[in-house]
DRENMAR-24992 format. One record per residue (C-alpha): residue number from 1; residue in one letter; x, y, z. Coordinates in steps of 0.2 Angstrom, whole numbers, plus 5000, padded with zeros to 4 digits. Layout:
<rec resi="NUM" resn="A" px="X" py="Y" pz="Z"/>
...
end
This chain:
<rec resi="1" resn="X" px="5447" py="5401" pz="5358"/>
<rec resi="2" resn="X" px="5455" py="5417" pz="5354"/>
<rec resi="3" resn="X" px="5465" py="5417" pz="5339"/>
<rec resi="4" resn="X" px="5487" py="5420" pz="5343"/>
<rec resi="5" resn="X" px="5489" py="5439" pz="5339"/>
<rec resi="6" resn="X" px="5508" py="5443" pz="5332"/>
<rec resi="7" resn="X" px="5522" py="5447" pz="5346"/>
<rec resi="8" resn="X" px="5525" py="5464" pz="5346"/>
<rec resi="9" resn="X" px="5542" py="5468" pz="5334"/>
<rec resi="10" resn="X" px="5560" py="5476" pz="5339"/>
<rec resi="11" resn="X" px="5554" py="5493" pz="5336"/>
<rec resi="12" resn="X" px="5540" py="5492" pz="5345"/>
<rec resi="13" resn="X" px="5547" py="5486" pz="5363"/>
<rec resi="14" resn="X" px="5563" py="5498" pz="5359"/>
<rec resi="15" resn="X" px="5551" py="5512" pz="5358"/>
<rec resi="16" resn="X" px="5539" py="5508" pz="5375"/>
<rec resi="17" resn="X" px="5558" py="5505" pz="5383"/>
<rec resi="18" resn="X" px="5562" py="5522" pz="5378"/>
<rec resi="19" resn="X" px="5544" py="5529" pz="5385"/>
<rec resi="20" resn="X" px="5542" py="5540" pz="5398"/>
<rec resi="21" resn="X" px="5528" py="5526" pz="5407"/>
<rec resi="22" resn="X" px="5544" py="5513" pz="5407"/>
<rec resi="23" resn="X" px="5555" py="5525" pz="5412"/>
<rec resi="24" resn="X" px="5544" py="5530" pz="5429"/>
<rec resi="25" resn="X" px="5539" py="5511" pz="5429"/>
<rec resi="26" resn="X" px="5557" py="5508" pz="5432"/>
<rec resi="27" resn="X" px="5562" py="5523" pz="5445"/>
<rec resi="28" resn="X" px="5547" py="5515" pz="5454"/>
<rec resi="29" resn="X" px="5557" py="5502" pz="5457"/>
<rec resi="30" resn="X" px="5572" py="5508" pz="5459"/>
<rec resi="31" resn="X" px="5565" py="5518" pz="5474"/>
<rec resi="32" resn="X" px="5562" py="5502" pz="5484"/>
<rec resi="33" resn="X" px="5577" py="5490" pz="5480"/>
<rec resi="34" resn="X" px="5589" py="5503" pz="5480"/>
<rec resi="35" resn="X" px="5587" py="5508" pz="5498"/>
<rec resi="36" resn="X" px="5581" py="5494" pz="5505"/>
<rec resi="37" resn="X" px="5599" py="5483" pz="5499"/>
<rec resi="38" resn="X" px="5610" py="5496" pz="5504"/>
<rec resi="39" resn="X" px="5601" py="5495" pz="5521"/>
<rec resi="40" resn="X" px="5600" py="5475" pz="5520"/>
<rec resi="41" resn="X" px="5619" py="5476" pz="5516"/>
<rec resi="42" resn="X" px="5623" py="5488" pz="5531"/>
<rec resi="43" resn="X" px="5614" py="5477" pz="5543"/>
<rec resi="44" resn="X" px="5624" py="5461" pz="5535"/>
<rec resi="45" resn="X" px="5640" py="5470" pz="5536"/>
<rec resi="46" resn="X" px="5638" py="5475" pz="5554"/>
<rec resi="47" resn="X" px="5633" py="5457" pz="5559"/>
<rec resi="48" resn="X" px="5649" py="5451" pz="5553"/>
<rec resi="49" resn="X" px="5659" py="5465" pz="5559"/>
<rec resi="50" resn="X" px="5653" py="5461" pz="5577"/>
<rec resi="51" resn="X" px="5656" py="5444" pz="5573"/>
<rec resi="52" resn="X" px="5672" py="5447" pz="5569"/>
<rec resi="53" resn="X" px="5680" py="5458" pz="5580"/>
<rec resi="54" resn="X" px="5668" py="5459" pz="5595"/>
<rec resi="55" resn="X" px="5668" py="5441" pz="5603"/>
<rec resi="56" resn="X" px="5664" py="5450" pz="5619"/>
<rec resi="57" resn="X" px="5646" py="5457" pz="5613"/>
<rec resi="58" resn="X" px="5641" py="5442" pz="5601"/>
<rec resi="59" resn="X" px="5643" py="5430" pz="5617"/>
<rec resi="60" resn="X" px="5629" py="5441" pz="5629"/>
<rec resi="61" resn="X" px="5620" py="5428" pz="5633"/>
<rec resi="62" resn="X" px="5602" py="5433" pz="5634"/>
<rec resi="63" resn="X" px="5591" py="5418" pz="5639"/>
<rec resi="64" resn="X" px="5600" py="5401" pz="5643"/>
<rec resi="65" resn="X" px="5612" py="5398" pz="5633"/>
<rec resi="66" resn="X" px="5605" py="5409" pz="5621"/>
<rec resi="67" resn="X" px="5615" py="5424" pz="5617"/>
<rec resi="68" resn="X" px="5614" py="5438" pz="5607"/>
<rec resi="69" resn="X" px="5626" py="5432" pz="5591"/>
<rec resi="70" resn="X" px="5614" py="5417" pz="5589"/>
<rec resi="71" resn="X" px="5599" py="5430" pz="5588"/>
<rec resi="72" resn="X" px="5610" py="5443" pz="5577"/>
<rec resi="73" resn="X" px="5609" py="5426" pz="5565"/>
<rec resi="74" resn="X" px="5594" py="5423" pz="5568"/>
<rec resi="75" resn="X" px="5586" py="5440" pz="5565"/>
<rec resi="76" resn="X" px="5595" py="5439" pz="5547"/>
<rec resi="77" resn="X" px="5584" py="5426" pz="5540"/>
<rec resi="78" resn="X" px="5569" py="5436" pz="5546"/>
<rec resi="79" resn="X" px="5573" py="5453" pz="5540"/>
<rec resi="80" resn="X" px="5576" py="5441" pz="5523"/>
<rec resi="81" resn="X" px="5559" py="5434" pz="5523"/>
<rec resi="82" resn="X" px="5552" py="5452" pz="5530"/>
<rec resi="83" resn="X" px="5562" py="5462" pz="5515"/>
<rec resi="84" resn="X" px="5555" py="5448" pz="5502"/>
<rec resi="85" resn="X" px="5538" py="5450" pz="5509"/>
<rec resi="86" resn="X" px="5539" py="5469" pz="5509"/>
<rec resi="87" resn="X" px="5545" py="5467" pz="5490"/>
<rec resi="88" resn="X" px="5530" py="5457" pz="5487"/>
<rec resi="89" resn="X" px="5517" py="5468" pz="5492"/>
<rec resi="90" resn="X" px="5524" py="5482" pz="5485"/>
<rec resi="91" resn="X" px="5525" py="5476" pz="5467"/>
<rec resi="92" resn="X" px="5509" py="5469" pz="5468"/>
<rec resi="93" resn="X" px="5504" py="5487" pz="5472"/>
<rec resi="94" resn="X" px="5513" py="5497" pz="5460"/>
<rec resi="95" resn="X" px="5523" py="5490" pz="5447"/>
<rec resi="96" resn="X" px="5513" py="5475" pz="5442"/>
<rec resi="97" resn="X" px="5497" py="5484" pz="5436"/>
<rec resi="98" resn="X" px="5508" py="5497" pz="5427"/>
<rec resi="99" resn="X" px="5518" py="5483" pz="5419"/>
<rec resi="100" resn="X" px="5503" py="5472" pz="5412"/>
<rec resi="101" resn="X" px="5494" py="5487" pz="5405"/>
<rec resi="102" resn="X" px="5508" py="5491" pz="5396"/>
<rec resi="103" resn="X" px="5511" py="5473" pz="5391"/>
<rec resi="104" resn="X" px="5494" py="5471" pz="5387"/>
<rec resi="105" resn="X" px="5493" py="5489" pz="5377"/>
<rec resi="106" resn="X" px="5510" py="5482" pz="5365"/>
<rec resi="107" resn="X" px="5500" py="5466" pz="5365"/>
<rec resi="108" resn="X" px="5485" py="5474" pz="5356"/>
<rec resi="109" resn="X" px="5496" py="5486" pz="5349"/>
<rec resi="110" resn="X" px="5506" py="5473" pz="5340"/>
<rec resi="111" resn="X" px="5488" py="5462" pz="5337"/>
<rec resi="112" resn="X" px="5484" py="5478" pz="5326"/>
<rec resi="113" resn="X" px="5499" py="5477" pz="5315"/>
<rec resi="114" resn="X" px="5506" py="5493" pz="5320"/>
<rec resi="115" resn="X" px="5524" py="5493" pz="5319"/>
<rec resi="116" resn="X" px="5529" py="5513" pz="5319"/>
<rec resi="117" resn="X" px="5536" py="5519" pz="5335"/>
<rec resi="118" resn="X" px="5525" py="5534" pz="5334"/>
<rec resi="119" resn="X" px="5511" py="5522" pz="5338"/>
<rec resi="120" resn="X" px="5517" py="5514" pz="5353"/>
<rec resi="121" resn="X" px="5522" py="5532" pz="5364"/>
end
């Protein structure tokens, strides 16, 4: 059993905060969740604008009585599931290892009883 080392202090997590590896761990993700909610927003926006005010197109019917609002819906729980999964693999791919090497260098970090922000930049 490997003894508990110390959490890491105040000063420590403001100063990797303040890093430049935080900083481009962060735009990271910024660069995926930022366009991909402003394009899930357009494409919610337009479903309930054609809902709205386009009766006439949301009633095609397609197959049956299946028309196209019904798919419209439909498709919004897919492209859900689709964005999440999306998400998913991409943080497993690159922001995940960058965020537990630099939880794991604080962790030692802190283990070593260095305090100074110096240390942790």
């Amino acid at each position: 059993m490997t003894p508990q080392r110390p959490p890491p202090t105040p000063a420590q997590f403001r100063a990797a905060q303040s890093s430049e590896e935080f900083g481009e761990l962060r735009r990271t993700h910024r660069s995926f969740v930022w366009p991909m909610t402003v394009a899930f927003l357009v494409w919610y926006v337009l479903f309930v604008v054609l809902g709205a005010f386009f009766h006439d197109v949301m009633s095609i019917r397609l197959i049956g009585n299946i028309n196209l609002g019904l798919v419209l819906g439909l498709l919004q729980f897919v492209s859900t599931f689709a964005i999440t999964a999306a998400y998913v693999q991409f943080a497993n791919k690159k922001l995940d290892p960058r965020a537990a090497a630099m939880r794991e260098r604080l962790e030692a970090e802190a283990g070593d009883g260095r305090h100074g922000e110096e240390e942790i930049r």
